[in-house]
C-alpha positions as CSV (number, residue, x, y, z in Angstrom):
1,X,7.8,-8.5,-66.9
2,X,6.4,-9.9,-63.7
3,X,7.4,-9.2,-60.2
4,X,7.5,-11.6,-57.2
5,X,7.7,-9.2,-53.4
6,X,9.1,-11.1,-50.5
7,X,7.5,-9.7,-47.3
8,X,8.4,-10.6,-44.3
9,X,5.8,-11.1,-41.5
10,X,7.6,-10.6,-38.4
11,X,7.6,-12.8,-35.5
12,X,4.4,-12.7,-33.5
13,X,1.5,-11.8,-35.1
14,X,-0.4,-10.5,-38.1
15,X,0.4,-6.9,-36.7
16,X,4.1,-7.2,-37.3
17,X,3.5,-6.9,-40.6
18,X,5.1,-3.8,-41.7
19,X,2.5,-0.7,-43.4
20,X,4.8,-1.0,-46.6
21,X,4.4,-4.7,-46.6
22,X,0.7,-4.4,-46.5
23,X,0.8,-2.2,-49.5
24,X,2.6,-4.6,-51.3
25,X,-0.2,-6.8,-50.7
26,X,-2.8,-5.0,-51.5
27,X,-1.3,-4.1,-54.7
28,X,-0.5,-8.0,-55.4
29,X,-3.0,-10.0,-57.6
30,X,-1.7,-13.5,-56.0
31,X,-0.8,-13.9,-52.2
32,X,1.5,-16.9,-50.9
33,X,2.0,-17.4,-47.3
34,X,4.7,-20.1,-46.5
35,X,4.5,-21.3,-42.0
36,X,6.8,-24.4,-42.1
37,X,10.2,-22.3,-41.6
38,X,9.2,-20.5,-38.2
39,X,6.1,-20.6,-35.6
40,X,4.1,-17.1,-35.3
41,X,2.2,-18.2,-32.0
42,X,-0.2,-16.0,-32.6
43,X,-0.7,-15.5,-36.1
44,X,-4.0,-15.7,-37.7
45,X,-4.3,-16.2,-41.5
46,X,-7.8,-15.3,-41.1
47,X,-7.5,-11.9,-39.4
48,X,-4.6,-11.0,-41.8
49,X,-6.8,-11.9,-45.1
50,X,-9.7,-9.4,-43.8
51,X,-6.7,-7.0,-42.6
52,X,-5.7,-6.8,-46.3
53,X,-9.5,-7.7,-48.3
54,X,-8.2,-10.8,-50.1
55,X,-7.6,-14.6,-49.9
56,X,-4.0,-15.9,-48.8
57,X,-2.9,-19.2,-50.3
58,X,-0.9,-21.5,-48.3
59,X,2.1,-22.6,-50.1
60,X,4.3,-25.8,-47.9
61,X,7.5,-27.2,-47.7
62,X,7.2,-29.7,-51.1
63,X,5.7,-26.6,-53.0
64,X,9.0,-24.9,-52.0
65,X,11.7,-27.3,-51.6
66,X,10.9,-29.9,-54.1
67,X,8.2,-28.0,-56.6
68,X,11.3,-25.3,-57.1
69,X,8.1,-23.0,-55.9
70,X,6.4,-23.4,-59.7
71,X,3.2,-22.2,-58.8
72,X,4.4,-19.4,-57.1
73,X,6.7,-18.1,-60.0
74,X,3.8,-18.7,-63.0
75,X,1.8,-16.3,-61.2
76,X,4.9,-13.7,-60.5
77,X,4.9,-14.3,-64.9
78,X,1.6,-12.9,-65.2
79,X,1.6,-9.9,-62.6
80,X,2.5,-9.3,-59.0
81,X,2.9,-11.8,-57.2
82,X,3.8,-11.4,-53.0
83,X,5.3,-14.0,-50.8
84,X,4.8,-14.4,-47.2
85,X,7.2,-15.3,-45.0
86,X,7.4,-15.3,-41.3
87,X,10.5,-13.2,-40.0
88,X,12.8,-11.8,-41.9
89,X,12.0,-13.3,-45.6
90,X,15.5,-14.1,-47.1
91,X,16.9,-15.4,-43.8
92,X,16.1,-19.1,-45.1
93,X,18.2,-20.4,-47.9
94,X,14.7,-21.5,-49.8
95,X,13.7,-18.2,-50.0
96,X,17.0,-17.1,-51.6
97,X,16.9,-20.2,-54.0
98,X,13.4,-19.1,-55.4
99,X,14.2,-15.2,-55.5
100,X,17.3,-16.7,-57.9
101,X,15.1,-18.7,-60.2
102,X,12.8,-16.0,-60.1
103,X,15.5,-13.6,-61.7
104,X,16.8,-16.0,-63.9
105,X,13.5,-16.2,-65.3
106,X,13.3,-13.0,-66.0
107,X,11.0,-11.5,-62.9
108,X,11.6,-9.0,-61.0
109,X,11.9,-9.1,-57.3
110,X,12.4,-6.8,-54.0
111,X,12.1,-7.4,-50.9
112,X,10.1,-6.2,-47.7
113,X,12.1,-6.7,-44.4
114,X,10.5,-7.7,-41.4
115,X,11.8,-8.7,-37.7
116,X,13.6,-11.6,-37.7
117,X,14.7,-13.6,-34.8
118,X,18.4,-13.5,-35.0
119,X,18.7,-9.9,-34.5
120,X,15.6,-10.3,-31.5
121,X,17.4,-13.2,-29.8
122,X,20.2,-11.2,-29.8
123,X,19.3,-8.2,-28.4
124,X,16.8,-9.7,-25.5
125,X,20.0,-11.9,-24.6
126,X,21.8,-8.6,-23.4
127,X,24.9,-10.3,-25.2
128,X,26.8,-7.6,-28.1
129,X,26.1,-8.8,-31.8
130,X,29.2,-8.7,-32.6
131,X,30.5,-11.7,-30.5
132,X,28.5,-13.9,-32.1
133,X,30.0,-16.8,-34.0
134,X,28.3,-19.1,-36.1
135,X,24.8,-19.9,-35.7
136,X,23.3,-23.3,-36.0
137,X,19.6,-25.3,-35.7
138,X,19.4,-28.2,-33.1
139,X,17.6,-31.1,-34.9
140,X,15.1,-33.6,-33.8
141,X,17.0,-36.7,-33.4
142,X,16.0,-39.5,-35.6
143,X,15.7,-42.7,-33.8
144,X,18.9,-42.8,-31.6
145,X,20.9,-40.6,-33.8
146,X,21.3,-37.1,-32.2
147,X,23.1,-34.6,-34.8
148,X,27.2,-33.8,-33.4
149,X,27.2,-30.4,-35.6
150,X,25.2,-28.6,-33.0
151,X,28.0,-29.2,-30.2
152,X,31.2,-29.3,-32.6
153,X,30.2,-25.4,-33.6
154,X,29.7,-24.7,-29.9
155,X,32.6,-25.8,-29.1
156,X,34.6,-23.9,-31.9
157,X,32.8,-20.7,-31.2
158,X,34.0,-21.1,-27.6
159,X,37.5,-21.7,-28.9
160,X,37.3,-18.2,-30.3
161,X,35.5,-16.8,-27.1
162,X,31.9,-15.9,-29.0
163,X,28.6,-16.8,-28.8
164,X,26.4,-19.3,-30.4
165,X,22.5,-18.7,-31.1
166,X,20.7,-21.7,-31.3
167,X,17.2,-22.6,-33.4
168,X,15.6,-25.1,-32.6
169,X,13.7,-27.6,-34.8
170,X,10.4,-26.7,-36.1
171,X,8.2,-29.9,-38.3
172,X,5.2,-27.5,-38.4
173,X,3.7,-30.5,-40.9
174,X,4.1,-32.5,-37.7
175,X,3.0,-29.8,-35.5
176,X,6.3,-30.8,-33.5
177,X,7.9,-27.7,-32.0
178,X,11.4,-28.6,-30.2
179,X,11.6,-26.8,-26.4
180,X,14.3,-25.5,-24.9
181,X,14.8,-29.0,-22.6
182,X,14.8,-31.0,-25.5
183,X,17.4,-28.9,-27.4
184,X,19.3,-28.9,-24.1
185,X,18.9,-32.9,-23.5
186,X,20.3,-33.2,-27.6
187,X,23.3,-31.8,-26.8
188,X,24.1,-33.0,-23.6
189,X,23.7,-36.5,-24.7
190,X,26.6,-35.2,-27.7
191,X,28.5,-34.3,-24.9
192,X,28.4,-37.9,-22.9
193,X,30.1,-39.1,-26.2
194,X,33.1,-35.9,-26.6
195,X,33.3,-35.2,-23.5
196,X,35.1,-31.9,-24.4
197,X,32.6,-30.0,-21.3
198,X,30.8,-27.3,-22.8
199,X,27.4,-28.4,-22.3
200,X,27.2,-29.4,-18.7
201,X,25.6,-28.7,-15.7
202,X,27.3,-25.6,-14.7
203,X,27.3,-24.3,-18.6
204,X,25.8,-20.5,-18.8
205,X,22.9,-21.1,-21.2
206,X,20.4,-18.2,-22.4
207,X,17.0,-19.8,-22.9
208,X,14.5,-17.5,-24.8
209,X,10.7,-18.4,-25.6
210,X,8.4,-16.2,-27.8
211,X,10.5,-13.2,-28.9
212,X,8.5,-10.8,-30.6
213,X,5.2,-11.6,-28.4
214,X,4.1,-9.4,-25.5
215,X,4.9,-12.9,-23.0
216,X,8.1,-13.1,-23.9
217,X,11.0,-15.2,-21.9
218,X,14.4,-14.6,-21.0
219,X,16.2,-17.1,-18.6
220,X,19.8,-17.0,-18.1
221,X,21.3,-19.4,-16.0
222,X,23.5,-22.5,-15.3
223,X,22.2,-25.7,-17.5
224,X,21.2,-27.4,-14.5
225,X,18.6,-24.7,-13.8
226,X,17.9,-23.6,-17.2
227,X,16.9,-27.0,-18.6
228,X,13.9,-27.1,-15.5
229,X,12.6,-23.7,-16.1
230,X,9.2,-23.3,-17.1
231,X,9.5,-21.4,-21.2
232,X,5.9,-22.1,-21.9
233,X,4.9,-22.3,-25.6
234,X,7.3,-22.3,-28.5
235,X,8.7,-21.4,-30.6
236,X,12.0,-21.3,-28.4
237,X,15.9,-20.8,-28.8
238,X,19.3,-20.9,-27.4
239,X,21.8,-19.0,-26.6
240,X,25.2,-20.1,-25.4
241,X,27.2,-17.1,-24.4
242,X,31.5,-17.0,-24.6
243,X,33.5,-15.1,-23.0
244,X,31.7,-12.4,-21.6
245,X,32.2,-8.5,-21.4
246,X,31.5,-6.9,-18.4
247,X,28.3,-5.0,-19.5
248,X,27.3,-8.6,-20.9
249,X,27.6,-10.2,-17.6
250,X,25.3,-6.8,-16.1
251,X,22.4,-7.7,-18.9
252,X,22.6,-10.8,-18.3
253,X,22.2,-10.6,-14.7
254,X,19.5,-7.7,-14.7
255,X,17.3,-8.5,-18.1
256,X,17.9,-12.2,-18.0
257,X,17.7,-13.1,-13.9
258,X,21.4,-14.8,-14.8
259,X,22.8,-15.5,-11.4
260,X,25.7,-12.4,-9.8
261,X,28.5,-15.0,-9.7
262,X,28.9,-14.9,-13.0
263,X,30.8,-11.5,-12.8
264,X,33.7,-13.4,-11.5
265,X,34.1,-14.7,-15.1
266,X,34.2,-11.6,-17.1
């Protein structure tokens, strides 16, 4: 029997790799690394290869999405094979797909945790994990078709007074990384059209750059002052808070710089 080891790589670098994950590696005779679900900013294949003493191969999003991720399950046939992943590796529905057919073909899998941005999004906003609703991905718009679904699950997770966490779009084929503004400018051209104000100026928006990385960013702020800030370098997300709890609205104002007003809304 063969074995296939998802490990996830964390969010930053090569060093959020976890010591267990590295022995997983180092134990494997193939290694797949897949980058087109999530930016590390500062990983470096190269450093990670002499970190573990052998070659990494890159595997994309055909090899994946379209190939079924063949190549990846006739090596997991003849021995131990490890997969890559950045974050957490079975919080993309691809990477459940191919630990399935993996299974059903008769390999066996496990799986190596590693940070994943939901639960660090979540904890720099300030905001409780439990009051988050649905989550969703912003998408570039194609041509002059912006996506609705992004707005119409903000809007019913503010029905229900939680939080939405956004991601936002990530073509790393294209090397196009969507930035807070343009998530921001997505959805506020959605709301010109529905009207149904819950992305407007004076919306409470979270914006957060880099989580994971040393130069992190948390902004918290009305929209009109949010979409302006300065984030610097994806990969970047979104948060838009509900109703808040009073130790929300405290994080929020002392981790996030979120203005003192908004205590009047707790």
């Amino acid at each position: 029997m063969g074995e296939l080891v998802f490990v996830g790589l964390g969010l930053s670098d090569e060093k959020d790799v976890s010591l267990r994950g590295l022995e997983e590696m180092k134990d494997a005779g193939s290694i797949f690394v897949e980058l087109y679900t999530s930016l590390m900013p500062k990983l470096s294949v190269e450093r990670l290869e002499d970190l573990v003493g052998k070659k990494l191969k890159a595997v994309s999003r055909r090899d994946l999405e379209e190939d079924g991720g063949k190549s990846i399950l006739r090596e997991s046939e003849r021995g131990k094979a490890v997969l890559l992943v950045p974050g957490d590796p079975l919080i993309a529905t691809t990477h459940i797909d191919l630990r399935v057919r993996a299974e059903k073909a008769g390999i066996k899998t496990s799986v190596v945790h590693g940070a994943s941005i939901v639960s660090a999004a979540i904890g720099l906003s300030g905001l409780q994990n439990y009051k988050f609703g649905r989550s969703v991905t912003i998408p570039f718009p194609e041509g002059d078709t912006v996506s609705e679904t992004p707005y119409m699950v903000i809007v019913e997770n503010r029905k229900r007074g939680l939080h939405t966490l956004c991601f936002l779009d990530i073509r790393a084929e294209e090397k196009r990384y969507m930035t807070i503004r343009d998530g921001l400018e997505a959805l506020r051209s959605v709301e010109r059209l529905k009207k149904k104000k819950v992305v407007v100026s004076d919306t409470l928006v979270v914006g957060i750059a880099r989580a994971g990385s040393k130069d992190f960013i948390v902004k918290a702020g009305y929209l009109k002052e949010v979409i302006t800030h300065e984030f610097g370098t994806p990969p970047h997300c979104l948060v838009f808070p509900g109703r808040l709890h009073f130790m929300e609205a405290d994080a929020l104002i002392t981790l996030a710089e979120a203005p003192e007003e908004i205590k009047k809304s707790v």
